[in-house]
C-alpha positions as CSV (number, residue, x, y, z in Angstrom):
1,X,-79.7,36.8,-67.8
2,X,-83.4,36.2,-66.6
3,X,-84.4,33.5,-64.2
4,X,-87.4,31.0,-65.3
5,X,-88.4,34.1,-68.2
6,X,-91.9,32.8,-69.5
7,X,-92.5,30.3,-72.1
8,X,-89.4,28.5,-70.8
9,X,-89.4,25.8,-68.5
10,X,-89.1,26.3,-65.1
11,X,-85.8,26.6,-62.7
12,X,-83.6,27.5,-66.1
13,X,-81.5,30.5,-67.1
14,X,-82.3,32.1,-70.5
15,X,-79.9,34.7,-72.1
16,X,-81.1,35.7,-75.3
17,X,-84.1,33.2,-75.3
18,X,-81.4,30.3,-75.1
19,X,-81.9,28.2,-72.1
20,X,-79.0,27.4,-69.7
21,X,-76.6,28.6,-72.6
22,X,-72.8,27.8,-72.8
23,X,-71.0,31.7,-71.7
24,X,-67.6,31.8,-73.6
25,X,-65.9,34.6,-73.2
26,X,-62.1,35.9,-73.6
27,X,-59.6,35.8,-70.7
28,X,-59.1,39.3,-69.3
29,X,-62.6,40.6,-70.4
30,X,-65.0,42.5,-68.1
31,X,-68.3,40.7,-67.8
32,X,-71.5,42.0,-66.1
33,X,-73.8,40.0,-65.3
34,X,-77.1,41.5,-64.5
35,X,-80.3,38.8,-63.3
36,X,-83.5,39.4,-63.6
37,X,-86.2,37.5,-61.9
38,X,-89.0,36.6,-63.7
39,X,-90.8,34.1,-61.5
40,X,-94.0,35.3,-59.8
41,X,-95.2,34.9,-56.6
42,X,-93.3,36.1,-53.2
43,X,-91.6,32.9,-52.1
44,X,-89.0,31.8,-55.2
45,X,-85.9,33.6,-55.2
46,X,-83.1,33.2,-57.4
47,X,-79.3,34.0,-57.7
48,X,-76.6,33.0,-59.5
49,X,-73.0,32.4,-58.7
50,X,-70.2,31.1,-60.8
51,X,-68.1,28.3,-59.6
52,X,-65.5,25.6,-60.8
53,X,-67.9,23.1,-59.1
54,X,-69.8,21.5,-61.9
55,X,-72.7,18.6,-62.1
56,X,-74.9,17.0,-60.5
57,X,-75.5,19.5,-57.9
58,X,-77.1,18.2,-54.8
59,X,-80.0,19.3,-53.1
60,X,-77.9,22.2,-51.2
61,X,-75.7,22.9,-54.3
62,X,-73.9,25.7,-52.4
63,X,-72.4,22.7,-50.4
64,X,-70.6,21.3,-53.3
65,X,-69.9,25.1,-54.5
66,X,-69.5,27.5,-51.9
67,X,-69.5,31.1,-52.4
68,X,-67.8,31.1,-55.6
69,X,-66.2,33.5,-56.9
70,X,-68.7,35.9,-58.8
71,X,-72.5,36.1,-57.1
72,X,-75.3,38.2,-56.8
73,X,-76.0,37.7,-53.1
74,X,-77.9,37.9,-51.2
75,X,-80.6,36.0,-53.4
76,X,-82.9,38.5,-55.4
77,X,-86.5,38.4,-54.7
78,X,-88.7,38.5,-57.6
79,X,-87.9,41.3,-60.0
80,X,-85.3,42.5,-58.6
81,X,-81.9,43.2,-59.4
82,X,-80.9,46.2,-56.9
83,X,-78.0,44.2,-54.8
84,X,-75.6,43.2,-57.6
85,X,-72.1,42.4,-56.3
86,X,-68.4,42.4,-57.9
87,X,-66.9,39.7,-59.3
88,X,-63.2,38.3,-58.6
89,X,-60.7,37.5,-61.3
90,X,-60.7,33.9,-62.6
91,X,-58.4,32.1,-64.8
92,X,-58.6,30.3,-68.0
93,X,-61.0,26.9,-67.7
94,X,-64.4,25.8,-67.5
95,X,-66.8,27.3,-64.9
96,X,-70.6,26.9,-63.6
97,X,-72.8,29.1,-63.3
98,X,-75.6,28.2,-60.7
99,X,-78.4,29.4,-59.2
100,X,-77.8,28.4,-55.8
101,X,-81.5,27.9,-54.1
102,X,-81.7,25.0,-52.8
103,X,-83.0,22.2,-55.0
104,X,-82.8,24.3,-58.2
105,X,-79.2,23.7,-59.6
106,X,-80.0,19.8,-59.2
107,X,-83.3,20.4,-61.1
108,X,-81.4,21.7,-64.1
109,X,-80.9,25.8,-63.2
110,X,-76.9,26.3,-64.7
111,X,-75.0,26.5,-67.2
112,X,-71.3,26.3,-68.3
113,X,-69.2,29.1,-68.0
114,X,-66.1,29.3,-70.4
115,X,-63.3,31.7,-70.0
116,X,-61.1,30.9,-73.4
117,X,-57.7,31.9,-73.9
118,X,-58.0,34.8,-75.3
């Protein structure tokens, strides 16, 4: 997953070149999600976390969201992706995932996170 990759518009995902994609993926796999940050510059971090909270986000998304429960905290600094963290279990549904800077989720930086039944 990269963060604002070039030629795409800015605050959006991309995984495999497709912006802000829909993630579907099997109850009981093992996903890894590795960010990396392409914006440039010193002062726009990124992160992402998943979350059952969907849209709109606010402002301060992580109000509506909290933790979640999958993140790569603390946010990642440009082009960085040293401080990746575990994720917990989740159940079948429909999830978000969100980067949880403030102001970026409402601007359009998620995606829909699908675990299927398998």
């Amino acid at each position: 997953m990269t963060a604002v990759q070039p030629g795409h518009d800015d605050g959006t995902f991309e995984v495999h070149n497709i912006t802000n994609p829909t993630l579907v993926v099997p109850q009981g796999a093992v996903v890894h999600v590795n960010l990396v940050n392409m914006d440039y510059g010193k002062d726009m971090e990124h992160g992402v976390i998943i979350t059952p909270a969907g849209p709109p986000y606010a402002y301060m998304s992580m109000m509506q969201t909290g933790p979640g429960f999958a993140g790569v905290m603390p946010l990642l600094p440009w082009r960085n992706a040293d401080d990746i963290t575990q994720a917990d279990y989740a159940a079948q549904g429909t999830y978000w995932y969100v980067c949880p800077t403030p102001g970026h989720a409402r601007k359009g930086m998620y995606g829909k996170f699908v675990i299927s039944g398998g």
